[in-house]
C-alpha positions in Angstrom: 0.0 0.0 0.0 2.9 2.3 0.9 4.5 1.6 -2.5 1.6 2.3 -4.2 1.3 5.8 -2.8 4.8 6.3 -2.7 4.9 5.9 -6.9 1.8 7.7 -7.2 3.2 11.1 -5.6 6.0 10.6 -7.6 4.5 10.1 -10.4 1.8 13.2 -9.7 3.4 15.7 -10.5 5.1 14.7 -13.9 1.2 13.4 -14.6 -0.1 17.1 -14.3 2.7 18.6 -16.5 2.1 15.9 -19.0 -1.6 16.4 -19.0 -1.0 20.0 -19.0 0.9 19.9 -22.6 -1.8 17.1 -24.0 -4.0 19.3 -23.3 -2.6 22.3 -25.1 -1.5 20.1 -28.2 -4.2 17.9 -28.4 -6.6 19.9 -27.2 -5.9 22.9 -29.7 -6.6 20.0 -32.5 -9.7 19.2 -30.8 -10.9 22.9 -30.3 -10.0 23.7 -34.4 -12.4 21.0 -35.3 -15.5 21.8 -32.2 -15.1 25.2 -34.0 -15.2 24.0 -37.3 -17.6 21.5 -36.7 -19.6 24.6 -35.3 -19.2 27.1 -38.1 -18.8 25.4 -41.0 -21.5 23.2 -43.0 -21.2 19.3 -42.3 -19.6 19.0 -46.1 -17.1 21.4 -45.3 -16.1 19.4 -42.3 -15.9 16.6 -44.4 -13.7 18.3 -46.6 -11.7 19.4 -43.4 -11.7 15.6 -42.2 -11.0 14.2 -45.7 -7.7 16.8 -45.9 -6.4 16.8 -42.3 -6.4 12.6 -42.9 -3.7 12.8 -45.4 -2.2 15.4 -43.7 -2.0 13.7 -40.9 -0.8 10.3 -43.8 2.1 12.6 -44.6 3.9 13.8 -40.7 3.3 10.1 -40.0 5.4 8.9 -42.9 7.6 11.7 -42.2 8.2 10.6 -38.2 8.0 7.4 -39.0 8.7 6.3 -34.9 11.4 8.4 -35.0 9.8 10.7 -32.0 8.9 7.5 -30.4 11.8 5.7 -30.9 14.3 8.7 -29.4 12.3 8.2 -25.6 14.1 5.4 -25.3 17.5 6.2 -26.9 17.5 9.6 -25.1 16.9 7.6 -21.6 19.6 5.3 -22.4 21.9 7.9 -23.3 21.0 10.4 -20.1 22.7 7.0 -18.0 25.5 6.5 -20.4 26.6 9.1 -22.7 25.7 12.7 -21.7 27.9 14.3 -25.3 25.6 11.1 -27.4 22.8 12.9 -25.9 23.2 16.0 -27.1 23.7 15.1 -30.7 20.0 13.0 -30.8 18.0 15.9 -31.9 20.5 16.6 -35.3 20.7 13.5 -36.3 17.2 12.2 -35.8 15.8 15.7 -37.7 18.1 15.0 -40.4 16.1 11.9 -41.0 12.6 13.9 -40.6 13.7 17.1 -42.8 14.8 14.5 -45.5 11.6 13.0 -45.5 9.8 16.1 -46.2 11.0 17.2 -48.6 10.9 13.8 -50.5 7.5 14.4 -49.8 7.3 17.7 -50.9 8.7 16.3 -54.3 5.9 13.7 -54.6 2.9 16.0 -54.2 4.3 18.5 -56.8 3.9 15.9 -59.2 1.2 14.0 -57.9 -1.0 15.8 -55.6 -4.4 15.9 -57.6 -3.7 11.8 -58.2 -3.4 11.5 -54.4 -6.1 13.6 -52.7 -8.2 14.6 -55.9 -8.3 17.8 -57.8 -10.6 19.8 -56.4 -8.5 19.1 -52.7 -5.1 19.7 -54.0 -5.1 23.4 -53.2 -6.3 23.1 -49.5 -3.5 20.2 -49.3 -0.8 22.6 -50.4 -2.6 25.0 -47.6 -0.8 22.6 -44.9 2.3 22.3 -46.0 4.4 23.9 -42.6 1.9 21.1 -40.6 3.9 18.7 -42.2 7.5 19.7 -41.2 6.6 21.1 -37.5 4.1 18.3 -36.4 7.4 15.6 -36.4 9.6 18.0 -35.3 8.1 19.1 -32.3 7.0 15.2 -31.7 10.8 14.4 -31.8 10.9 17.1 -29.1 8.2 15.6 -27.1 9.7 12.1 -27.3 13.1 14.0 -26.0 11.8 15.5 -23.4 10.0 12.4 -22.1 13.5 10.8 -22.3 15.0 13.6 -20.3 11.8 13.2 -17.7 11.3 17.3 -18.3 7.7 16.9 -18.5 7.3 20.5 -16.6 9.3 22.5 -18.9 7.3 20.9 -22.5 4.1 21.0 -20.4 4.3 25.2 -19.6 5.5 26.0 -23.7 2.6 24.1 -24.9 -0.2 25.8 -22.8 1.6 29.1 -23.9 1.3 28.3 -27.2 -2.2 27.5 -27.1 -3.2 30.2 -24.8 -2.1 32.1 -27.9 -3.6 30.3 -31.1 -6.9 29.0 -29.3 -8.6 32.9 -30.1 -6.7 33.2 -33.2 -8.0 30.0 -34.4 -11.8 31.0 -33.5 -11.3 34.4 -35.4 -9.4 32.7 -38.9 -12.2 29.8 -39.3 -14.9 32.5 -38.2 -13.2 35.3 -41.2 -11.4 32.5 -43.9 -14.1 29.2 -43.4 -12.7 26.4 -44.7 -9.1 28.0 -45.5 -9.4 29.2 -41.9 -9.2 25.5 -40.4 -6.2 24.7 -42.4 -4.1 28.1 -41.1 -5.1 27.4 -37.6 -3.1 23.7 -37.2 -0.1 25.9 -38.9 -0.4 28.3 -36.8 0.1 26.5 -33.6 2.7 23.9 -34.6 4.7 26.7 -36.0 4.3 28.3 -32.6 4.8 26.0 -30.8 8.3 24.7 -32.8 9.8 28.1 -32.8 8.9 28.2 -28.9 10.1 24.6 -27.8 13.7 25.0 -30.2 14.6 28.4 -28.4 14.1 26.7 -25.0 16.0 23.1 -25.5 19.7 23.6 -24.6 21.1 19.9 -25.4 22.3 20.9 -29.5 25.2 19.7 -30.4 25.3 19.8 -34.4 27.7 16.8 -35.2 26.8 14.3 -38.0 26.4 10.8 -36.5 26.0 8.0 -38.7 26.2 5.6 -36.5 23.7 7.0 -34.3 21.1 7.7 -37.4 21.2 4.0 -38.4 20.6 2.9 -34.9 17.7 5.3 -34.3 16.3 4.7 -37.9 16.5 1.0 -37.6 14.5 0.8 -34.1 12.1 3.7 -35.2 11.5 1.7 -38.1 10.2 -0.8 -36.2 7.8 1.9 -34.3 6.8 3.4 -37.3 5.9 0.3 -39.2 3.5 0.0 -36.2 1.8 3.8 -36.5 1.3 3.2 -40.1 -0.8 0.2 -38.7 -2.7 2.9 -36.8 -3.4 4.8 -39.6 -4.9 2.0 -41.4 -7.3 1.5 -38.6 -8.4 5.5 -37.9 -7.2 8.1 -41.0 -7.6 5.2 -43.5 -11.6 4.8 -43.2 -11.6 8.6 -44.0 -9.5 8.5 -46.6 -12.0 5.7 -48.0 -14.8 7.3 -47.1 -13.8 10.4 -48.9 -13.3 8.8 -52.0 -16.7 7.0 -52.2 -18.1 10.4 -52.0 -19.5 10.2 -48.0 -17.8 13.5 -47.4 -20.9 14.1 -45.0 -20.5 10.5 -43.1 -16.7 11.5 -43.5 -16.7 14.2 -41.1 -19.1 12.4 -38.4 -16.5 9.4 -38.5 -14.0 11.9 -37.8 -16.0 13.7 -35.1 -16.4 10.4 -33.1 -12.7 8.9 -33.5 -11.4 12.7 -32.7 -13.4 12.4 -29.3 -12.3 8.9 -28.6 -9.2 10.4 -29.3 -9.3 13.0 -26.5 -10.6 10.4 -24.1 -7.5 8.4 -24.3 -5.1 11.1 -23.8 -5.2 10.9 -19.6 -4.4 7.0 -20.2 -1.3 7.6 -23.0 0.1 10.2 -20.4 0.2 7.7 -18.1 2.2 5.1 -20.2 4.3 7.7 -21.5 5.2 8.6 -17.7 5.7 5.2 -16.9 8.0 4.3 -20.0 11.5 5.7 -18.7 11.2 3.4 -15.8 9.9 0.6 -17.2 13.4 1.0 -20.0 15.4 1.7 -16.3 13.7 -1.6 -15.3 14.6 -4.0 -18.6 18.6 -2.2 -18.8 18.8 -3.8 -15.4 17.5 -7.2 -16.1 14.6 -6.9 -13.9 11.8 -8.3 -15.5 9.8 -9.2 -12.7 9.1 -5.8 -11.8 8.2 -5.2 -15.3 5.8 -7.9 -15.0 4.1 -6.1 -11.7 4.2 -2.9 -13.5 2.2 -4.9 -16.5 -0.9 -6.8 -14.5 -1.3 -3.6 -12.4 -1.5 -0.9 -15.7 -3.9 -3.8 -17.4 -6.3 -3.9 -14.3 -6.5 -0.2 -14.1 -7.1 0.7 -17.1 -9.8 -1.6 -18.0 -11.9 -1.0 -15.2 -11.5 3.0 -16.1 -12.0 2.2 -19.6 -15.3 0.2 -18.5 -16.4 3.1 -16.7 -15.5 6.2 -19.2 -17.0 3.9 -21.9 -21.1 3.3 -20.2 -20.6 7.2 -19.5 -20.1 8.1 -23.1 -22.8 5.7 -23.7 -25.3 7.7 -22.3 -24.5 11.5 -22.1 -22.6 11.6 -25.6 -26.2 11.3 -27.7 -27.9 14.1 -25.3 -24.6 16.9 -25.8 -24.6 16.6 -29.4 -28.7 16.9 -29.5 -28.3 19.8 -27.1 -25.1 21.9 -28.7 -24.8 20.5 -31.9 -28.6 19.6 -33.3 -27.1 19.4 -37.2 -25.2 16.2 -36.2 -28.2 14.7 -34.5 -28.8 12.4 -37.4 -29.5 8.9 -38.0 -26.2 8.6 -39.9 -24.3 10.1 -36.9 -25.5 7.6 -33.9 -25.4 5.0 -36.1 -21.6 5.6 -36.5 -21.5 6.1 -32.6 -23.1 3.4 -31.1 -21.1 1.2 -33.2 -17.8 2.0 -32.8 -18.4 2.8 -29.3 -17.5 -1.1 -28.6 -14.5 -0.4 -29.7 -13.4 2.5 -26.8 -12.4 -0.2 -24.0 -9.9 -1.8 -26.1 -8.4 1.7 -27.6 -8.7 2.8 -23.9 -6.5 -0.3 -22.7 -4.1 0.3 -25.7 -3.5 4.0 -25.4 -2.2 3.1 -22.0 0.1 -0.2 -22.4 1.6 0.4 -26.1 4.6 2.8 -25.2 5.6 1.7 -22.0 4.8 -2.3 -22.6 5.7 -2.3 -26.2 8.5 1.0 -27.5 10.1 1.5 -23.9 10.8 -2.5 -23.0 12.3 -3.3 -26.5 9.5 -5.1 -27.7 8.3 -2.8 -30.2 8.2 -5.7 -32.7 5.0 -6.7 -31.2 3.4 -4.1 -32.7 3.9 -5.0 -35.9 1.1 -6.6 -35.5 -1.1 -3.3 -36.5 0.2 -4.0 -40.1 -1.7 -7.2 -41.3 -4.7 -6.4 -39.0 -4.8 -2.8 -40.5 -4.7 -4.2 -44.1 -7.4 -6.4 -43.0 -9.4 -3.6 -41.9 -8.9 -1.8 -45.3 -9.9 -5.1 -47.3 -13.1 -5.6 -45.2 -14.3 -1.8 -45.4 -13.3 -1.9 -49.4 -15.7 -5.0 -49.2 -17.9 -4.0 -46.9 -18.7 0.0 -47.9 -20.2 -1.7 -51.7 -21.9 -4.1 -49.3 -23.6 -1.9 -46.9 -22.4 1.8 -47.6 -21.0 3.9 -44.8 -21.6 1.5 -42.1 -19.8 -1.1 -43.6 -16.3 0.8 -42.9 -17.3 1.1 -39.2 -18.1 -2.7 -39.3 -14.7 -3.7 -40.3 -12.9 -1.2 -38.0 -14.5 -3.0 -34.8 -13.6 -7.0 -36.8 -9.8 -6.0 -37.4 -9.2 -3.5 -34.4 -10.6 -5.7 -31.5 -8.9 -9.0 -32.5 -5.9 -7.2 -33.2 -5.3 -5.9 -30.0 -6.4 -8.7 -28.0 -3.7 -10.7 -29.7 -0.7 -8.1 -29.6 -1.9 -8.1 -25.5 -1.7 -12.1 -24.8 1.5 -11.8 -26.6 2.7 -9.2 -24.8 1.4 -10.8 -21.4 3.1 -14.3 -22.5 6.4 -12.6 -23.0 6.6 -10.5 -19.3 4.9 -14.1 -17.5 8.2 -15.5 -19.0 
């Protein structure tokens, strides 16, 4: 019982911080869409949602599990080698700025094949999202490796405090266009702010250091594409069949769900430097305690946060946002609503159970269940329209992560 407490005051404070700059990231791309969801038509949304999902395609090609990868080179190197530390932040932006502009390249030539003609320009719109979304995610994943939750947590509510009214007056002025220039305008903020304030630069070519980093995030970032192919993909699909309306209420939902996970990926992201402290010293049976106790906790919150969505989630959007109260809408919800528990459970074991411990090759796994879940909604929305994309999320995303979690639980029982 004393251990328990003992961990949880130590952990209290880092938790606040760390909630603190979720909140101000996370929460700035949750407030640009309530906004847009409130002033703009439900096709314009969809337009937004169809846009933002290759957007989003693009910094997670460009990351790759690079700023995942560095938590756990970063707290390696903090124990062994304070001059490798400071050179992580060159050489893994090397690898992100070279990625960009390959992808720069590409949509010159190829933008109205990729996201359609009558997109391309709004596309083009978000061109500085692409570069400062990884590069201020490799400075997250730093900073979680340095423990300096404090310092990240206090720059990202001051750059929120000063987009979130800007934001309101460029979608209420610019519509569409206005949605677009918000997300730039707080990720280039919030890079120039967070690159003034880091200290650890030192701006030596590493090649050895690149491969090692590219190699592991590799691993991670085979995984996140596996993501996408659960969450962005279905919009992407449902954008091209022409359900830009159902496009934007699929959005809606996984963007709340989103939020809702947040408290739980804060904790895992907390936990993660230990748990790598934990596997450097070879002891696994703590890691194992660490395991059972996250899994018990976060199901039973995820049980609870789940009925309570249930419920008041139908009665908020009838009461502040009547234009969504459609058949199409709750049918979407009260589908993929079975889903929640499982994304719940996941937002709180992957990075400390899966990038942090080593055994990011376990998530791998995302892969072949998300190109099942593309094959099934491909099937599925000629079958039975919209609905058959959120039919095929639930098949491929629940027994996908119930088998990544026995493995995982087999491997610490070991």
């Amino acid at each position: 019982m004393n251990n328990t407490l003992n961990t949880a005051k130590k952990i209290a404070p880092d938790f606040i911080w760390r909630a603190f700059h979720f909140a101000s990231r996370q929460g700035i791309n949750f407030a640009v869409m309530l906004i847009s969801v409130k002033l703009l038509s439900p096709e314009e949304f969809g337009i937004y949602s169809y846009v933002v999902a290759f957007a989003f395609l693009f910094t997670l090609i460009s990351d790759f599990g690079i700023s995942r990868a560095v938590t756990k080179f970063v707290a390696q190197y903090k124990l062994t080698d304070e001059e490798k530390l400071k050179s992580v932040f060159f050489n893994s932006a090397i690898i992100i700025v070279s990625i960009v502009t390959f992808l720069i390249i590409v949509l010159l030539f190829f933008s109205d094949s990729i996201v359609g003609e009558k997109y391309s320009d709004y596309l083009w719109l978000l061109i500085p999202f692409f570069l400062f979304v990884p590069l201020t995610s490799l400075f997250d994943g730093i900073y979680i490796g340095l423990k300096e939750f404090k310092k990240i947590g206090k720059i990202a509510v001051v750059s929120a405090l000063i987009v979130l009214p800007s934001a309101y007056f460029l979608i209420k002025t610019y519509s569409l266009t206005g949605s677009f220039l918000s997300l730039n305008l707080f990720y280039t903020l919030f890079f120039i702010l967070i690159a003034v304030s880091y200290k650890h630069y030192k701006f030596e070519l590493n090649k050895e250091m690149i491969s090692e980093i590219g190699k592991y995030s590799l691993i991670v970032g085979v995984s996140g594409f596996g993501m996408f192919l659960y969450t962005k993909a279905n919009t992407i699909i449902l954008g091209k069949y022409d359900f830009i309306v159902e496009t934007g209420y699929y959005e809606f939902i996984d963007k709340v769900f989103a939020m809702i996970t947040i408290p739980f990926i804060i904790f895992g992201q907390i936990l993660s430097p230990k748990l790598t402290e934990l596997v450097s010293l070879n002891r696994r049976k703590e890691v194992f305690q660490y395991f059972k106790k996250t899994s018990l906790l976060s199901l039973g919150l995820a049980a609870v946060v789940t009925a309570a969505l249930y419920f008041l989630f139908p009665l908020i959007v009838s009461g502040f946002l009547p234009k969504y109260d459609t058949e199409n809408f709750m049918s979407i919800f009260y589908l993929i609503i079975f889903n929640l528990p499982l994304l719940i459970v996941s937002a709180a074991m992957a990075q400390p159970f899966l990038v942090a411990t080593g055994e990011a090759k376990y998530s791998l796994l995302t892969i072949p269940f998300g190109i099942l879940n593309i094959s099934l909604a491909l099937i599925f929305i000629n079958l039975y329209g919209f609905i058959g994309v959120v039919i095929a999320t639930l098949i491929s995303s629940i027994a996908g992560k119930l088998l990544t979690y026995y493995l995982i639980f087999s491997k610490f029982k070991n």
